[in-house]
OpenMM code with the backbone's topology and positions (N, CA, C; nanometers):
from openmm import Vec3, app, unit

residues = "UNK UNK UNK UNK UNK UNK UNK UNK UNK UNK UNK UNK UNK UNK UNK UNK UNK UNK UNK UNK UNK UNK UNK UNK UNK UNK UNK UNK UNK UNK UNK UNK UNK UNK UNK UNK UNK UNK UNK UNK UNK UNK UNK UNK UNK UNK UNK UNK UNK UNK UNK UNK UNK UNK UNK UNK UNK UNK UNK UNK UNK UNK UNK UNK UNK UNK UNK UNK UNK UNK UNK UNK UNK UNK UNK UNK UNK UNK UNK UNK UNK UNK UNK UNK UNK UNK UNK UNK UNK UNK UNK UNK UNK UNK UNK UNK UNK UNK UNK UNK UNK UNK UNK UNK UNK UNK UNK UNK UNK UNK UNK UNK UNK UNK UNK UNK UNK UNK UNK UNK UNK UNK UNK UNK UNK UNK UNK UNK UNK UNK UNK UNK UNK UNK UNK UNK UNK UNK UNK UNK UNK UNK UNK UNK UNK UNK UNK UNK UNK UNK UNK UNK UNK UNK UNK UNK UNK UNK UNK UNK UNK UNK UNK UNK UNK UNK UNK UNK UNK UNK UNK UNK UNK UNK UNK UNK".split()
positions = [
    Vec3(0.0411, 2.0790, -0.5263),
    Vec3(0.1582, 2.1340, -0.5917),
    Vec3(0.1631, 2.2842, -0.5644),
    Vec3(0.2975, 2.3031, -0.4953),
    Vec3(0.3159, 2.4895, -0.4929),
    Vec3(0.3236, 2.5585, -0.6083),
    Vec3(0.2699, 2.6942, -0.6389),
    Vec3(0.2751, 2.7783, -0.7490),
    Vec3(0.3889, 2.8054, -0.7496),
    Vec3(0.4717, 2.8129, -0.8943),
    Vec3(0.5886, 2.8758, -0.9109),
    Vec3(0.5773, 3.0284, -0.9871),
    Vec3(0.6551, 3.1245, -0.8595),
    Vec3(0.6527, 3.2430, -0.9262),
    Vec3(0.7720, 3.2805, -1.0276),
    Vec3(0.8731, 3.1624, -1.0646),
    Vec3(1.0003, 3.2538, -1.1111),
    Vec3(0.9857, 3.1574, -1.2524),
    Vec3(1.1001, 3.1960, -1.3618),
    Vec3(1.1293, 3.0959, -1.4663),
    Vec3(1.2302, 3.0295, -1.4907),
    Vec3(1.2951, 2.9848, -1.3540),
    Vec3(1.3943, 2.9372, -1.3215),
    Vec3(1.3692, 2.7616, -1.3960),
    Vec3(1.2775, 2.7153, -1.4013),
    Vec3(1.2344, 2.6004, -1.4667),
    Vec3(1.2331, 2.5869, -1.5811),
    Vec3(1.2210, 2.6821, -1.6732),
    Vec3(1.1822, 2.6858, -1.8451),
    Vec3(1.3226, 2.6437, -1.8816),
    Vec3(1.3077, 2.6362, -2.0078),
    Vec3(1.3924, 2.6025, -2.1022),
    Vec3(1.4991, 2.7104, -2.1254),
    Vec3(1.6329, 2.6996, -2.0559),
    Vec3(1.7198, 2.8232, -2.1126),
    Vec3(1.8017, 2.8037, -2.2133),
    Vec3(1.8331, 2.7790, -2.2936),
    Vec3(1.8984, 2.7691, -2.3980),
    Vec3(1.8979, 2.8626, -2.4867),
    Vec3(2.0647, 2.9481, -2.4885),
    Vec3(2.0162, 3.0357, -2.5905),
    Vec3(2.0347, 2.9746, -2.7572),
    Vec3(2.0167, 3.0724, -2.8265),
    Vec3(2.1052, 2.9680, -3.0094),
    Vec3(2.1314, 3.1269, -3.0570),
    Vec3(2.2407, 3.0913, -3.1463),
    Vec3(2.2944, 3.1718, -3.2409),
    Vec3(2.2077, 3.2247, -3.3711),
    Vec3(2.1682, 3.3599, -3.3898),
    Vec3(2.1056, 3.3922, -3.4850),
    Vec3(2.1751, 3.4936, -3.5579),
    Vec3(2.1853, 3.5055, -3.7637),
    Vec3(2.2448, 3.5888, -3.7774),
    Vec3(2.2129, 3.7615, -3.8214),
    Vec3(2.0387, 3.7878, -3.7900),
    Vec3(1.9973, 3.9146, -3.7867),
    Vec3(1.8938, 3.8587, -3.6642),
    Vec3(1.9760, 3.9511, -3.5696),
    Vec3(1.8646, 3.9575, -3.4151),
    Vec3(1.6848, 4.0362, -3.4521),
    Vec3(1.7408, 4.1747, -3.5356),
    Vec3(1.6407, 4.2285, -3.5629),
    Vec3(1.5652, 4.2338, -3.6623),
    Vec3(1.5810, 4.0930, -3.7586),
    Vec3(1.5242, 4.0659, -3.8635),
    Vec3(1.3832, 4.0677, -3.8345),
    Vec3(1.2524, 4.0761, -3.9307),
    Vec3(1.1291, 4.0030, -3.8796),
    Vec3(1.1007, 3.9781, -4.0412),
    Vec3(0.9656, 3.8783, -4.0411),
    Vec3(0.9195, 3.8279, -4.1612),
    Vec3(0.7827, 3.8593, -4.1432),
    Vec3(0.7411, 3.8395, -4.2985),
    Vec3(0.5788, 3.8723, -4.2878),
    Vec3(0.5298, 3.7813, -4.3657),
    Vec3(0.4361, 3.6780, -4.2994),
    Vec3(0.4013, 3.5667, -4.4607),
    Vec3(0.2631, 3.6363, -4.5034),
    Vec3(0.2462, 3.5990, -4.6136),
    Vec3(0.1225, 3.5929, -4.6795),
    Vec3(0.1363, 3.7464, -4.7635),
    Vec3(0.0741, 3.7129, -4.8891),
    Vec3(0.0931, 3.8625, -4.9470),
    Vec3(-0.0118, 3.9369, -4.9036),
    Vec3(-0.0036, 4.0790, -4.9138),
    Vec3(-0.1090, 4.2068, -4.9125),
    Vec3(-0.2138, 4.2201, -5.0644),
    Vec3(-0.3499, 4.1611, -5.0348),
    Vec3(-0.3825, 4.2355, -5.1432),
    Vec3(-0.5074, 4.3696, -5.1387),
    Vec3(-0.5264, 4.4346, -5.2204),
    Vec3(-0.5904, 4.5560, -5.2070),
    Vec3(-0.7342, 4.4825, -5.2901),
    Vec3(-0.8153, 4.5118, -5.2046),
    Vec3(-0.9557, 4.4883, -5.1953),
    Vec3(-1.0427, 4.5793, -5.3274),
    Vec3(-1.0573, 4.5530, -5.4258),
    Vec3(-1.1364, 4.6084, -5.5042),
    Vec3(-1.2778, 4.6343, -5.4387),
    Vec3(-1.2937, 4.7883, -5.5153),
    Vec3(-1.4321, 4.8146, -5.4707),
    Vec3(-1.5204, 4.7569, -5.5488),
    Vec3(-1.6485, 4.7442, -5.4762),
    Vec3(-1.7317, 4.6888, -5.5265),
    Vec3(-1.8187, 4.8335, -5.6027),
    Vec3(-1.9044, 4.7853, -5.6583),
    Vec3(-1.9595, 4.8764, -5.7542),
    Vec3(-2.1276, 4.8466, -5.7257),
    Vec3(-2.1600, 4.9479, -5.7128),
    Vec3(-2.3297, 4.9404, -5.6138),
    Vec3(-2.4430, 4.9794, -5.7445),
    Vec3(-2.3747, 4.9954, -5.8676),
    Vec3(-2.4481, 5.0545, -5.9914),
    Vec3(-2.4203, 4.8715, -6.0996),
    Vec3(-2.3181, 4.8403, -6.0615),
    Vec3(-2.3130, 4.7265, -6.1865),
    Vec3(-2.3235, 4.5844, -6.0841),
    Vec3(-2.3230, 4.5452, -5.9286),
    Vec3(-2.2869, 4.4112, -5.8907),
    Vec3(-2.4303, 4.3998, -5.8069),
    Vec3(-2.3985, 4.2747, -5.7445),
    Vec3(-2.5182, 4.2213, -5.6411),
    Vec3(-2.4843, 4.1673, -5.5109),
    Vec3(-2.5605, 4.2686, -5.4218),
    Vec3(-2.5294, 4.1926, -5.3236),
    Vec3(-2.6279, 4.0800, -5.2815),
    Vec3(-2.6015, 3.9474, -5.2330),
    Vec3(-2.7605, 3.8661, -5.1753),
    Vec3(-2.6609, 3.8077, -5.0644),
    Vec3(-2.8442, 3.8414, -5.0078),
    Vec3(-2.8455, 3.7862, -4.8286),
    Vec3(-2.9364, 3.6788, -4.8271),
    Vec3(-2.8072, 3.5612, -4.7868),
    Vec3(-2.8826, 3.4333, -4.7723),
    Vec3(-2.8968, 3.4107, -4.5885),
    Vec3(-3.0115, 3.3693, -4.5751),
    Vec3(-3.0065, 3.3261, -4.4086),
    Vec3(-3.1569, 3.2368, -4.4032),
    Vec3(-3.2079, 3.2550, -4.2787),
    Vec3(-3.3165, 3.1932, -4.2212),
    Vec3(-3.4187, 3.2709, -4.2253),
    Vec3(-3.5990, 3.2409, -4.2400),
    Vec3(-3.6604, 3.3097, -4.2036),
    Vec3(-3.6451, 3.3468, -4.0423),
    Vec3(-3.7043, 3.5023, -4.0338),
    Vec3(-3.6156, 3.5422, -3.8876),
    Vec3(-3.5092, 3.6180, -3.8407),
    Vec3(-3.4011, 3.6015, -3.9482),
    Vec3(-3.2699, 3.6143, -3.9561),
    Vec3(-3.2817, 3.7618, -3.9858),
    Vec3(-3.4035, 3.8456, -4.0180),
    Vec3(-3.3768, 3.9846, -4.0427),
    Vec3(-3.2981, 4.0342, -4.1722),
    Vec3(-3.3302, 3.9471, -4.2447),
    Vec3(-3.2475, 4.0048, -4.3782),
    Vec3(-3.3254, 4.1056, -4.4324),
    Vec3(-3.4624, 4.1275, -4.4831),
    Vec3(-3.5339, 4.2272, -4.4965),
    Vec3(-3.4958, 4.3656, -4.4178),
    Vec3(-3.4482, 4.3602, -4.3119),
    Vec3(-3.4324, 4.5166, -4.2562),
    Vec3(-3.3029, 4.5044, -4.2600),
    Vec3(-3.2338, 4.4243, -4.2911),
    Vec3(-3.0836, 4.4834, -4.3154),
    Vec3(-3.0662, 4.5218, -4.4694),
    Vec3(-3.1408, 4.4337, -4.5907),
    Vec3(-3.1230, 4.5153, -4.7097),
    Vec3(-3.2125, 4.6554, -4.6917),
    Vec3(-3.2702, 4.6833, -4.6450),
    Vec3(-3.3417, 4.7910, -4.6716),
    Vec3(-3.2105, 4.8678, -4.5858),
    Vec3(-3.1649, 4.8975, -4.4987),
    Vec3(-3.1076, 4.9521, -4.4755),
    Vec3(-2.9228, 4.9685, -4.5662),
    Vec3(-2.9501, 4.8998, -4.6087),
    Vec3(-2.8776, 4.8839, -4.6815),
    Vec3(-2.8923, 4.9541, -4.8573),
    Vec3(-2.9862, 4.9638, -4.8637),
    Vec3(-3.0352, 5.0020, -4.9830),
    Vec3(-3.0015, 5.1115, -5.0068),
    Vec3(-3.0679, 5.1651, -4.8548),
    Vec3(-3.0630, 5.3348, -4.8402),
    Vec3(-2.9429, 5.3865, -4.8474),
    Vec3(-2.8484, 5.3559, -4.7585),
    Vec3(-2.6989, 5.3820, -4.7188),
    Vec3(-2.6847, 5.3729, -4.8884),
    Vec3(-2.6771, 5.2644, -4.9357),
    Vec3(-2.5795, 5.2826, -5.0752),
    Vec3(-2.6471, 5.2783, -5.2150),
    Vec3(-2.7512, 5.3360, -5.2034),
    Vec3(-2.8880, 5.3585, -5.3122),
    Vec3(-2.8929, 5.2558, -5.4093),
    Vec3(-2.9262, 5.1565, -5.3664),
    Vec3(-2.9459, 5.0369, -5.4556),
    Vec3(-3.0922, 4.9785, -5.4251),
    Vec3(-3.1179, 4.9286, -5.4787),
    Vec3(-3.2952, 4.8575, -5.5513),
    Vec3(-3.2885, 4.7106, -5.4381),
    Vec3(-3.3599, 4.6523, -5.3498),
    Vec3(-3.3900, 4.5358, -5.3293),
    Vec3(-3.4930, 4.4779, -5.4080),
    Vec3(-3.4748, 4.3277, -5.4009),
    Vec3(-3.5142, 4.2542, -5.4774),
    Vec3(-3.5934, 4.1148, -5.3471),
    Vec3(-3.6682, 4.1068, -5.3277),
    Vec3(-3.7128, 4.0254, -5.2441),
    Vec3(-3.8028, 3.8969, -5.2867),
    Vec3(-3.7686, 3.8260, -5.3878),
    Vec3(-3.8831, 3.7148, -5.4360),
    Vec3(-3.9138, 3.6442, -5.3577),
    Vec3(-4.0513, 3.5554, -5.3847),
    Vec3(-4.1036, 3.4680, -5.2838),
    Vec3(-4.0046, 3.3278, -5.3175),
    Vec3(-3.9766, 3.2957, -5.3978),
    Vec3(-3.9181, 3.1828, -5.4970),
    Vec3(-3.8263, 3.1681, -5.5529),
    Vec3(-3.6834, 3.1105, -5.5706),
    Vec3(-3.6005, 3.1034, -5.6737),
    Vec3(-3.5701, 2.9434, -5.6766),
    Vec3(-3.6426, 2.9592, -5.8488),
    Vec3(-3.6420, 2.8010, -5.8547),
    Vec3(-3.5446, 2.6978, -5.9409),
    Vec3(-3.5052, 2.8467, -5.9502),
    Vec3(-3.3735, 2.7868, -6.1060),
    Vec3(-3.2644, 2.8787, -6.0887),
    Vec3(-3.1601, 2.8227, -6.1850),
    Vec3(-3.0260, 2.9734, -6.1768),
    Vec3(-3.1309, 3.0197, -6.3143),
    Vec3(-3.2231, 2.9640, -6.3950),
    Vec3(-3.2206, 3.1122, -6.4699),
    Vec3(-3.3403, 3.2043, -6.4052),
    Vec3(-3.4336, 3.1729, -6.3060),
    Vec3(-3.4876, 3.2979, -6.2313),
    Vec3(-3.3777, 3.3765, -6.2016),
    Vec3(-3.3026, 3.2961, -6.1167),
    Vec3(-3.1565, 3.3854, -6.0631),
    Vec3(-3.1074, 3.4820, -6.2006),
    Vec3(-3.1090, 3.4422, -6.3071),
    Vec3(-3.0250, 3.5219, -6.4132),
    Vec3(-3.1044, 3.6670, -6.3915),
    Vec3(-3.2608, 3.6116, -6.4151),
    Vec3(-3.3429, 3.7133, -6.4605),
    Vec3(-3.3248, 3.8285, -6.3615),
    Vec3(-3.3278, 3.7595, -6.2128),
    Vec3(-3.3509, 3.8836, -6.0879),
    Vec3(-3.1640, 3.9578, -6.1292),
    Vec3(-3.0983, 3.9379, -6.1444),
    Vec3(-2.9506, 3.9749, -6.1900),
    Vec3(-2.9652, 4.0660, -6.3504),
    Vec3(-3.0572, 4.0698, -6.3972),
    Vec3(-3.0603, 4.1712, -6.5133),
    Vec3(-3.0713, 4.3161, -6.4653),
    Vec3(-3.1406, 4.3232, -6.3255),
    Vec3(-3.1519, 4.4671, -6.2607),
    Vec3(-3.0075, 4.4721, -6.1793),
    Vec3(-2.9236, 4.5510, -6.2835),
    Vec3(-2.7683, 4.5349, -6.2323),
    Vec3(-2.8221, 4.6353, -6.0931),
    Vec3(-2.7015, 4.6232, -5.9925),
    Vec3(-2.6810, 4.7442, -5.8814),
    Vec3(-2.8165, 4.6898, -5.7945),
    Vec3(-2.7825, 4.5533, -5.7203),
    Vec3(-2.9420, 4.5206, -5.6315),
    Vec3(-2.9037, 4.4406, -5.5073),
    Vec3(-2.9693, 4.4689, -5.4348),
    Vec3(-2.9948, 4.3511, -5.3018),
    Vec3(-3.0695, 4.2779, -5.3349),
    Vec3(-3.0390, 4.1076, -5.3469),
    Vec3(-3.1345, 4.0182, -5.3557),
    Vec3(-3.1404, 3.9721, -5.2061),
    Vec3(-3.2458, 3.9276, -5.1717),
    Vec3(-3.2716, 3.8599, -5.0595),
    Vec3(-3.3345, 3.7100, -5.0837),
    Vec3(-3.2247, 3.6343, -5.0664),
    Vec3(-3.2231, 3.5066, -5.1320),
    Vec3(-3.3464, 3.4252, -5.0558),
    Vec3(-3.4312, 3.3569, -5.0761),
    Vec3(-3.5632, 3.2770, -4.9937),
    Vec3(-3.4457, 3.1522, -4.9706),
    Vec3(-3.4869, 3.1596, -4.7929),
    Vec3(-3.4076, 2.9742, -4.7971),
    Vec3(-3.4553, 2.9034, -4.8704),
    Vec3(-3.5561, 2.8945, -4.9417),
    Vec3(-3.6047, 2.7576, -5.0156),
    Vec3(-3.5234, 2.7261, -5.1346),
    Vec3(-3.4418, 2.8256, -5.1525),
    Vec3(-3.3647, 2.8581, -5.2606),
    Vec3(-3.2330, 2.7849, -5.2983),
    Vec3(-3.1728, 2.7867, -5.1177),
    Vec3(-3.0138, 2.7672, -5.0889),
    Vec3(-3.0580, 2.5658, -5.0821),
    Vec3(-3.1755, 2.4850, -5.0923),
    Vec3(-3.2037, 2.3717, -5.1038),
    Vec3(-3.1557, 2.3436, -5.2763),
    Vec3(-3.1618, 2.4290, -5.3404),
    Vec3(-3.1722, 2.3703, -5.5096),
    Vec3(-3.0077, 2.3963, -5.5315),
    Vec3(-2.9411, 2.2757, -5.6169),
    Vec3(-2.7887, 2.2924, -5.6268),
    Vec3(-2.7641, 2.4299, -5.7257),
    Vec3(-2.8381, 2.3805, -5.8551),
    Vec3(-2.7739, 2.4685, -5.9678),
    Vec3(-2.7704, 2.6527, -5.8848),
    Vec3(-2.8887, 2.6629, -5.8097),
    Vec3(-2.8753, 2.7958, -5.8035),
    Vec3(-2.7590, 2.8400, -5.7124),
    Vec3(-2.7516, 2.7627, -5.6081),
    Vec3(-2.6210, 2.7291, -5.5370),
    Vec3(-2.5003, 2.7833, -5.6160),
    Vec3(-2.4868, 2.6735, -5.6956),
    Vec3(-2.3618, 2.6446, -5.7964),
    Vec3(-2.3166, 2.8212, -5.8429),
    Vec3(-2.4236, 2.8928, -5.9097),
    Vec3(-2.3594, 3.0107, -5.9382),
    Vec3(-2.4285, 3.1320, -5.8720),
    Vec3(-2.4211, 3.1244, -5.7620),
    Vec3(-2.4383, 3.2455, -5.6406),
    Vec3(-2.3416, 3.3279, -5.6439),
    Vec3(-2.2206, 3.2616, -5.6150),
    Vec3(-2.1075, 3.3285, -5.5810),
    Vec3(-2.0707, 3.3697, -5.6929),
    Vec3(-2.1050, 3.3545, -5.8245),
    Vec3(-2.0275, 3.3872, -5.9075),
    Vec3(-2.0724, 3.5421, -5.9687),
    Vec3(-2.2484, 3.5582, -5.9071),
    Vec3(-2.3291, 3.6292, -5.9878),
    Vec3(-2.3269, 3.7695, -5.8710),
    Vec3(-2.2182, 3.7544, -5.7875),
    Vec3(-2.2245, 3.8708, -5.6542),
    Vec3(-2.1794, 3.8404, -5.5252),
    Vec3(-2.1900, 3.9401, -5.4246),
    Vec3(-2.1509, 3.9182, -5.3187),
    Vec3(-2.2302, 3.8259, -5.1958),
    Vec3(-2.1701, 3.7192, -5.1569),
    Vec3(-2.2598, 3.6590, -5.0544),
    Vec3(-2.3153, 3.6669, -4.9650),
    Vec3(-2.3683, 3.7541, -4.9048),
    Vec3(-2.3365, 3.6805, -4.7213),
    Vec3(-2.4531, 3.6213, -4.6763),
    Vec3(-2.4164, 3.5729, -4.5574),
    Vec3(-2.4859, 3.4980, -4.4616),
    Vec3(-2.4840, 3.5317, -4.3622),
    Vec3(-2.6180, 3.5195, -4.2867),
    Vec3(-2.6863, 3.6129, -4.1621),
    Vec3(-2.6792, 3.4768, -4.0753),
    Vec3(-2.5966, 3.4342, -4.0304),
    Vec3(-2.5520, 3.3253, -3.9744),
    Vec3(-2.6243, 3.3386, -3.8290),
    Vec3(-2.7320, 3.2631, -3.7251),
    Vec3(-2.7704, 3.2722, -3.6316),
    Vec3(-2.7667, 3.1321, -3.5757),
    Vec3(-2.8418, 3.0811, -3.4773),
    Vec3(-2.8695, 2.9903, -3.4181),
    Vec3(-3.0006, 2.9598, -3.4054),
    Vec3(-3.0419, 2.8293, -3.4135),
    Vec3(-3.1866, 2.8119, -3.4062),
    Vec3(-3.3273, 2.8544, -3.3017),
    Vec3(-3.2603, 2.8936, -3.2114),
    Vec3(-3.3188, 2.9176, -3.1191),
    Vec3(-3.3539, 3.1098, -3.1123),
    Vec3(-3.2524, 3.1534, -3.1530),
    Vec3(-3.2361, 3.3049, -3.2159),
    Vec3(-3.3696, 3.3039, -3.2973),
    Vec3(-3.4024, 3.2608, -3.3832),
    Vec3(-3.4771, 3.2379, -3.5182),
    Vec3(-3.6182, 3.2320, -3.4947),
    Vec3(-3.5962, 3.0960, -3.3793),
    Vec3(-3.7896, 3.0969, -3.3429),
    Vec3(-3.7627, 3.2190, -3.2492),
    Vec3(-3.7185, 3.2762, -3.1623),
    Vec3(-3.7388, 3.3884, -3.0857),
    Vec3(-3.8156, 3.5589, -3.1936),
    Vec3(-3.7214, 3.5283, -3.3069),
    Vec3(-3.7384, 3.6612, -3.4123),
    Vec3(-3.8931, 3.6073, -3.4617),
    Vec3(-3.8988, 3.4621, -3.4929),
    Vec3(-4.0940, 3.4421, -3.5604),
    Vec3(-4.1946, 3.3904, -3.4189),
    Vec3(-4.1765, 3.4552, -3.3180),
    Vec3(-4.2321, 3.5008, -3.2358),
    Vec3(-4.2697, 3.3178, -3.2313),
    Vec3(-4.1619, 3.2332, -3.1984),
    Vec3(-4.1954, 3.0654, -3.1183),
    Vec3(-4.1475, 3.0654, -3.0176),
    Vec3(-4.1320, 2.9578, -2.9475),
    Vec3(-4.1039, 2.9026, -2.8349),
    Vec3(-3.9597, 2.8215, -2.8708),
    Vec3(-3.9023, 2.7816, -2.7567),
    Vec3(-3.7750, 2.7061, -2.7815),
    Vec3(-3.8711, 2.5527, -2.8667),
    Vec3(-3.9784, 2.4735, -2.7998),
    Vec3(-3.9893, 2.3781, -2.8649),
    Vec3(-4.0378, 2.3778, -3.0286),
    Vec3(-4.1169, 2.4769, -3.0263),
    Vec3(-4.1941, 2.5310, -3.1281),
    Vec3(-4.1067, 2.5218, -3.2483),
    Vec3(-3.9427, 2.5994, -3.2042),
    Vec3(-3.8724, 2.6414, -3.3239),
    Vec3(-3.8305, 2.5123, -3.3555),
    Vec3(-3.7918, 2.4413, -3.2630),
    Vec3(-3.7111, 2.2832, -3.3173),
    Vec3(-3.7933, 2.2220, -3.3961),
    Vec3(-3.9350, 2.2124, -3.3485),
    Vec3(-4.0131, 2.1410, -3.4510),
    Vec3(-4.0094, 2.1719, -3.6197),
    Vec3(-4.0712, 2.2835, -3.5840),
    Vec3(-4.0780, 2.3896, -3.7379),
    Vec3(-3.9585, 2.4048, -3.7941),
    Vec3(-3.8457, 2.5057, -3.7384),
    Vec3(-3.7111, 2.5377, -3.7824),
    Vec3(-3.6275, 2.4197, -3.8138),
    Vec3(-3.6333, 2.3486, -3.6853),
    Vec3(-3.5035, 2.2557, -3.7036),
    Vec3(-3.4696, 2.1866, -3.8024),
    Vec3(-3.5621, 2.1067, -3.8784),
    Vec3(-3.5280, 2.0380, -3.9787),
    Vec3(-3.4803, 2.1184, -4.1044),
    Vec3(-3.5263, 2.2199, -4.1513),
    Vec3(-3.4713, 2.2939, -4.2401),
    Vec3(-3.3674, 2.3534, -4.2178),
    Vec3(-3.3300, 2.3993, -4.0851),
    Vec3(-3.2043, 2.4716, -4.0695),
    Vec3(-3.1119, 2.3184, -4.0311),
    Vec3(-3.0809, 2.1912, -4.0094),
    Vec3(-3.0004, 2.0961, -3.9957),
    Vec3(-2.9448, 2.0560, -4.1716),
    Vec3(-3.0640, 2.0662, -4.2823),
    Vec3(-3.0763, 2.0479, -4.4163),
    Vec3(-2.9705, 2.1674, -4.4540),
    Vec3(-3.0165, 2.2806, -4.4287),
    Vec3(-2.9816, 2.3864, -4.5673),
    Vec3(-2.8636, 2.4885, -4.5039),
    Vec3(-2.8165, 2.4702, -4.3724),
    Vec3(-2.7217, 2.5823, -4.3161),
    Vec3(-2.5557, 2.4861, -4.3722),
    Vec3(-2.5689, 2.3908, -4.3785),
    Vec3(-2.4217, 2.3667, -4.4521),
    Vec3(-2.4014, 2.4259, -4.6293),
    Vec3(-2.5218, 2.3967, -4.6758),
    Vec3(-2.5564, 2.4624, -4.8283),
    Vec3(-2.4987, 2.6324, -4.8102),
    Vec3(-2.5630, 2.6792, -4.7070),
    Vec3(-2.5285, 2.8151, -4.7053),
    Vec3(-2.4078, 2.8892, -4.6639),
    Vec3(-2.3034, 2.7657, -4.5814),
    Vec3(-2.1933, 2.7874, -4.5117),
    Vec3(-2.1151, 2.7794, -4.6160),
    Vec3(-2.1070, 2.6223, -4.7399),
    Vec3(-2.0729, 2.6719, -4.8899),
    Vec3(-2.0880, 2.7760, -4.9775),
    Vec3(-2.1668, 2.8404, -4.9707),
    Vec3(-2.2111, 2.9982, -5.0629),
    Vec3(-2.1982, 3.0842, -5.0184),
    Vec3(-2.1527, 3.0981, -4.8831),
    Vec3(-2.1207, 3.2514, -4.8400),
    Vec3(-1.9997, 3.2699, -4.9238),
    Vec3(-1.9654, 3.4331, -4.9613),
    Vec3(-1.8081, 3.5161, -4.9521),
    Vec3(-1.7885, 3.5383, -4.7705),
    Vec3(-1.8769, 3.5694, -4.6968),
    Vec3(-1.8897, 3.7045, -4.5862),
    Vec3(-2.0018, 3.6238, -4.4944),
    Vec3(-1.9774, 3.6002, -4.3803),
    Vec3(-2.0957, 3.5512, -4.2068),
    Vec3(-2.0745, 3.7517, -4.2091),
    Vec3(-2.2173, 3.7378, -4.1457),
    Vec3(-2.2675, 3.8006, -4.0479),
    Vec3(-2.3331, 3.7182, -3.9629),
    Vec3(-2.2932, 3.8192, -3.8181),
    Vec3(-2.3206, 3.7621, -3.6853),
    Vec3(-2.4825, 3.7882, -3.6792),
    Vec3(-2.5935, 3.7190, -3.7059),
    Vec3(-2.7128, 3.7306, -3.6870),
    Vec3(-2.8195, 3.7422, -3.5719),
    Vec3(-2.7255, 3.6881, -3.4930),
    Vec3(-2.7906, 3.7729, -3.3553),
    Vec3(-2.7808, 3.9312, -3.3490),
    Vec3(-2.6814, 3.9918, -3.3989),
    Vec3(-2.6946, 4.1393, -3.3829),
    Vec3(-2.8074, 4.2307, -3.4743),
    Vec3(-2.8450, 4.3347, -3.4485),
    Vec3(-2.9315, 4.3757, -3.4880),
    Vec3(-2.8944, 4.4630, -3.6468),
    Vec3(-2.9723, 4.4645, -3.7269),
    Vec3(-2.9607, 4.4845, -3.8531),
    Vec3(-2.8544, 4.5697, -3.8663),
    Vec3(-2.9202, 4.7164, -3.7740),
    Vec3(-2.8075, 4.8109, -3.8101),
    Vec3(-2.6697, 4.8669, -3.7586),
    Vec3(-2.6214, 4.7262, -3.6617),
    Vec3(-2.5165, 4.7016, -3.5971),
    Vec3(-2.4292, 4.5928, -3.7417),
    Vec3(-2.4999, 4.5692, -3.8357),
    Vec3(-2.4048, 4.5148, -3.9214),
    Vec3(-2.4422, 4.5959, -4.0470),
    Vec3(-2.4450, 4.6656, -4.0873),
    Vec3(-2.4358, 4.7595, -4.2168),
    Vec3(-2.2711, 4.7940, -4.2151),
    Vec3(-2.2161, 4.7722, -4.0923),
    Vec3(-2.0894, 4.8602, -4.1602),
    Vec3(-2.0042, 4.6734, -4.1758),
    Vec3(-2.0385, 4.5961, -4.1270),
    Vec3(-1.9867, 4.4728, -4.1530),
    Vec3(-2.0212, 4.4279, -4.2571),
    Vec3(-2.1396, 4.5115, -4.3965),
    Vec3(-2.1487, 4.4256, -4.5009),
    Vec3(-2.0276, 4.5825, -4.5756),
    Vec3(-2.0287, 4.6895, -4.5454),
    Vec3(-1.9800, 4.7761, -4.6496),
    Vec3(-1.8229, 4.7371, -4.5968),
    Vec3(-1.7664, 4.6928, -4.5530),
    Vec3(-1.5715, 4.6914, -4.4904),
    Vec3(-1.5373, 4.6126, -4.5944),
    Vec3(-1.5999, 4.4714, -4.6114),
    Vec3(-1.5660, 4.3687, -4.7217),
    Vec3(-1.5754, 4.4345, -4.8499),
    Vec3(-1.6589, 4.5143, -4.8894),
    Vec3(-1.7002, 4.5413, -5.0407),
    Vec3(-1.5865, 4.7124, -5.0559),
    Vec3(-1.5024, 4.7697, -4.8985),
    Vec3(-1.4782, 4.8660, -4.9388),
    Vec3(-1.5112, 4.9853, -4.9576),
    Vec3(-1.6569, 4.9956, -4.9390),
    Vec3(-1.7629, 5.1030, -4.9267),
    Vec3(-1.7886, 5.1381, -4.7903),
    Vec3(-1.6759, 5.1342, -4.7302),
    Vec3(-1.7282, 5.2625, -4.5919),
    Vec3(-1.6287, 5.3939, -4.6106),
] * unit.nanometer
topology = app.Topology()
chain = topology.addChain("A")
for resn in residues:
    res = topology.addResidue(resn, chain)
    for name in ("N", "CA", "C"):
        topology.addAtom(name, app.Element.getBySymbol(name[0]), res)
């Protein structure tokens, strides 16, 4: 078949309109409340690997807030308790994003995000091999990355390096 260079083929039909230079805009505008780095929470849910540790810390600094790093969250009321130190980075343990109730009120108790990567990303960061990570990683990340795709507000791209997303957690919250 020869390439056609002209648009002698398309559809010409004109139609009658009664503002040529009308335009529309759907969806409303809304203005993004700031977040408040003295009274809310931010938590970073992801993978071991995923570098959440050097992104709250960097994060901390930039907007002087307290991390919170437990080995464990086994209930929403641990969750309550780590949430009494208003103005914090929690760094959520995947073992965490497995239990519903705590699930259930994540989103309600702060800002989400998720350090969203790929499995193979993951064993590369805990120093495995491609087979290594499938063994170890895979099953937990096939289990608990839909849990976490429910509880995000906010993905971060987790292949990038910590401090290539500090300004991708402050745009959402308003704080750049």
């Amino acid at each position: 078949m020869a390439a056609t260079n002209s648009t002698d083929h398309f559809i010409q039909e004109k139609a009658e309109v009664q503002n040529a230079d009308a335009s529309i805009t759907f969806g409303k505008k809304t203005e993004i409340d700031t977040f408040s780095t003295t009274d809310q929470h931010i938590f970073l849910i992801g993978f071991s690997g995923s570098k959440r540790g050097e992104l709250a810390a960097l994060l901390a600094q930039k907007l002087t807030m307290d991390v919170q790093a437990p080995e464990a969250i086994t209930s929403s009321a641990e969750l309550d308790a780590l949430c009494k130190e208003k103005g914090s980075i929690i760094i959520v343990p995947q073992s965490a994003m497995g239990i519903s109730e705590v699930r259930d009120v994540l989103r309600e108790k702060g800002k989400v995000f998720y350090l969203m990567t790929e499995l193979l990303h993951l064993a590369h960061n805990l120093g495995l091999d491609a087979e290594q990570g499938r063994e170890q990683i895979g099953p937990d990340f096939i289990e608990l990355e839909p849990h976490m795709l429910a509880s995000l507000h906010f993905i971060l791209h987790g292949w990038k390096e910590p401090e290539d997303l500090v300004e991708n957690v402050l745009e959402p919250l308003n704080l750049f």
